[in-house]
N, C-alpha and C positions, 0 to 999 in steps of 0.2 A: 404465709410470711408476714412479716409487721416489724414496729419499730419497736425495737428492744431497750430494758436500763440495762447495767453492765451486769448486773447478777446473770440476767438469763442469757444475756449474750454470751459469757465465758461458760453455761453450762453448753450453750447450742454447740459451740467449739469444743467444748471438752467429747462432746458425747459423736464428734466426729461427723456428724448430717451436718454438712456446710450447703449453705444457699450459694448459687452460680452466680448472684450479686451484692455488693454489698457497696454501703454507703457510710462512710464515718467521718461527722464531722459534729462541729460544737463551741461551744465557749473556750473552754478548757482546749487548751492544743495541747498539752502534757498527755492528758488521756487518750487525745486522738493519736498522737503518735504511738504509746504504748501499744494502745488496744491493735493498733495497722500491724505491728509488730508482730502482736500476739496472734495475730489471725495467720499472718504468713510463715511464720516459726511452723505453726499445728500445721499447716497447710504443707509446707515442702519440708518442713525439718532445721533446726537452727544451720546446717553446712549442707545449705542448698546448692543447687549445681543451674550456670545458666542456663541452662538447658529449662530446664524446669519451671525460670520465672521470667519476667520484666519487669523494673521499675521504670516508670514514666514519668514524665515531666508535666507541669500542665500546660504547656504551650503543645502538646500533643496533637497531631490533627488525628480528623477520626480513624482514616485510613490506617495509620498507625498503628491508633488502638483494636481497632479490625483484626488486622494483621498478625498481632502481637498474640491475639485472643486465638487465631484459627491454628497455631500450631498444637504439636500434639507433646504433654509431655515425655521425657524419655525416665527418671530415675524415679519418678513419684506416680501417684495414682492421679494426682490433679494439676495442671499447667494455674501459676498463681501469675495477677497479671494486677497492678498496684499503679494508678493513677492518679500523681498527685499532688491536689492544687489544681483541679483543674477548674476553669473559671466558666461555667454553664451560663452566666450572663451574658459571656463575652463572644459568644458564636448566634449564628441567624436561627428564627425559626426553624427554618428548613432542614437544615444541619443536628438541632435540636431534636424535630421530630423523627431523623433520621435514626440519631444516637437512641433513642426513645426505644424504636423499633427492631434494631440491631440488638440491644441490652438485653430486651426482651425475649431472644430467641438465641441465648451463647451456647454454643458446645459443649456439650455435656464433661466433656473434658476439661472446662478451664474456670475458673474464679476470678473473676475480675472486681476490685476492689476500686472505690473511689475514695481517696481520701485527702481531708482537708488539713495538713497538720499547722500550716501557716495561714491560710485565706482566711478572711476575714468578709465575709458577704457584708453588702451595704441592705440593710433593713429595707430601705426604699426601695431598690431593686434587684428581690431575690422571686420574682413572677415562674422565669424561668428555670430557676433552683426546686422550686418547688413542686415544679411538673415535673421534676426526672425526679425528684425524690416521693413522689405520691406513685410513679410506676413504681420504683426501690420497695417502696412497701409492700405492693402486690407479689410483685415475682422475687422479690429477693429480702435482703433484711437491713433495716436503717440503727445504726445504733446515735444518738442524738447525746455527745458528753458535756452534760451541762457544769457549772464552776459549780465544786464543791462548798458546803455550809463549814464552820469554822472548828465546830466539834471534830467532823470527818480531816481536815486538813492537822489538827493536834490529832489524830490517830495515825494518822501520815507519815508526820515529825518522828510519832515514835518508834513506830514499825521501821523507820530508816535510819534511827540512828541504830537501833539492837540487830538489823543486820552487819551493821560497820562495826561493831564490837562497845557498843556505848551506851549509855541511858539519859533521858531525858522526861521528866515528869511533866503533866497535864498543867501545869499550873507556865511553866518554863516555854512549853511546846507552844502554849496561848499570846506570850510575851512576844515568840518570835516570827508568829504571825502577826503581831501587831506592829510591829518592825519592821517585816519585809512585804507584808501585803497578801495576797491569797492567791495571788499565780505558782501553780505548783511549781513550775520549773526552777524558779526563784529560791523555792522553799526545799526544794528537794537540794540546788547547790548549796545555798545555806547548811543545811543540818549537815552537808559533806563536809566544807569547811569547819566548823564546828567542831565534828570529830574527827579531823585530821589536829586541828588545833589542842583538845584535849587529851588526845590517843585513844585508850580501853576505858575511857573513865566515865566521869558524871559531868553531863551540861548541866551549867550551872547557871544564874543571872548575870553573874560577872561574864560567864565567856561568851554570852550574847553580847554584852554591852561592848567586850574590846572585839568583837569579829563580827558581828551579823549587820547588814545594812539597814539603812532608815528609808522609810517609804510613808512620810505622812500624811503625801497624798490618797495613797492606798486608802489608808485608816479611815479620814474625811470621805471617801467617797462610798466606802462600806458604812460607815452612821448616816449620812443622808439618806442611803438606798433603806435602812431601815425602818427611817423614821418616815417615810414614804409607804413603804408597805404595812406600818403602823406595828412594827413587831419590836415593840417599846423594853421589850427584855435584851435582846439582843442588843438594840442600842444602848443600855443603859451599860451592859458588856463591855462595847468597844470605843466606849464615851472613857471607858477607866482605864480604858487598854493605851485611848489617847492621850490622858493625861501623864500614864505609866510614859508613854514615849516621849514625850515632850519636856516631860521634867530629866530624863535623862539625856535629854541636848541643852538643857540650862543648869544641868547638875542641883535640881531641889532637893 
C-alpha cells in the first residue's frame, strides 16, 4: 500500500483491488470530494442501498465508527463506510492509538474511507494527522490532492464547458482563471454559468467580462507564490494575466 497521485489511484479503483483503508485529503477540496465520490460509486454502485453504506460526520466518536465498520454488507460485496472531516487533532493520544490499531485490523468486508472535503489541518498542528496517515500508507492507500498548476486548470475549463454543449479556447480558459483564481469549485461554477449564459455556443472575452467574477486577490497571491519559488515564467504569465484583469475594472 502507499500514497497515490490520481492517475494511479483511479487505475487502483478501476481495476477493482480496493484497500480496506483509505485516506483522502489535500489542498484542493474539489478533488477530495470528487475522488470520495468516485471511490464509493465503484464501491456500492451510484444507487447504493443503506444497507451497504454509512456517511459520517466528523464529530463521530470511535465507537461509532467501530460499529458502523463491523456490519456486514447486504446488496454489494463490500460494506463502504466514509468518515468525514474527521479532525485527528482534536481526540487524545489514547483514543488515537486506539483508532490506529482498530484501522489496522477492519473486516474484510468493509472499506472505511476517511475524508477531508472541508478540514483544513493547521500546519502547526497536524503531529497527530500524520501518525494515522503514516499507518494509512502501510495498510491501506493515502491519496494526497494537491491545487492543480494553471495549464491543468485551462484543461479543466475546457473539458467542462464541451460536456455542457459549449467551447472555450486556451487562451479564454487562462483569462478566466485569472479572474476567478484557481479554486476548482469556483471555476467549475463559473464555466456553468458561462454556458448557461451563452447556451451551445462559444465563450468568448466578452462573456467572461459580463459573468465570471473578479478574484484579484487570487491573482496577487499566485505571482508572489511564484516569484518565491523563483519560477519567473510563470510569474511573468500571471503578472499579464493581472494586468489583463485590472484594466478590465478601470476599462483601459
Amino acid at each position: 500500500m502507499a500514497v497515490l497521485n490520481e492517475q494511479d489511484f483511479k487505475k487502483e479503483i478501476l481495476s477493482g483491488n480496493f484497500s480496506q483503508l483509505y485516506l483522502i485529503y489535500g489542498e484542493e477540496k474539489y478533488l477530495v470530494k470528487k475522488y470520495t465520490e468516485y471511490l464509493c460509486s465503484k464501491l456500492i454502485g451510484k444507487k447504493s442501498s443503506d444497507f451497504d453504506s454509512d456517511i459520517l460526520s466528523g464529530d463521530a466518536d470511535l465507537q461509532s465508527i467501530a460499529d458502523a465498520t463491523e456490519q456486514l454488507p447486504l446488496m454489494s460485496e463490500k460494506r463502504c463506510v466514509c468518515v468525514n472531516d474527521f479532525d485527528f487533532e482534536s481526540i487524545s493520544e489514547s483514543d488515537l492509538k486506539s483508532l490506529i490499531a482498530f484501522c489496522s485490523d477492519l473486516p474484510e468486508s468493509t472499506v472505511l474511507i476517511f475524508s477531508q472535503p472541508t478540514l483544513t489541518s493547521d500546519s502547526k498542528k497536524t503531529n497527530k494527522t500524520k501518525k494515522f496517515s503514516t499507518m494509512a500508507e502501510k495498510v491501506g492507500t493515502v491519496l494526497h490532492c494537491e491545487k492543480r498548476g494553471e495549464i491543468a486548470l485551462e484543461r479543466n475549463i475546457i473539458s467542462w464547458a464541451k460536456k455542457l454543449g459549449c467551447e472555450i479556447d486556451e487562451i479564454n480558459a487562462a483569462k478566466l482563471v485569472a479572474s476567478c483564481g484557481t479554486d476548482m469549485n469556483t471555476l467549475e461554477n463559473e464555466t456553468q454559468k458561462l454556458c448557461a449564459y451563452v447556451g451551445s455556443g462559444i465563450i468568448t472575452d466578452d462573456a467572461i467580462k459580463a459573468v465570471a467574477v473578479k478574484n484579484t486577490e487570487a491573482r496577487i497571491f499566485a505571482l508572489s507564490d511564484s516569484i518565491i519559488r523563483r519560477d519567473y515564467n510563470s510569474a511573468y504569465k500571471q503578472l499579464d494575466l493581472l494586468f489583463y484583469q485590472i484594466c478590465q475594472k478601470v476599462q483601459c
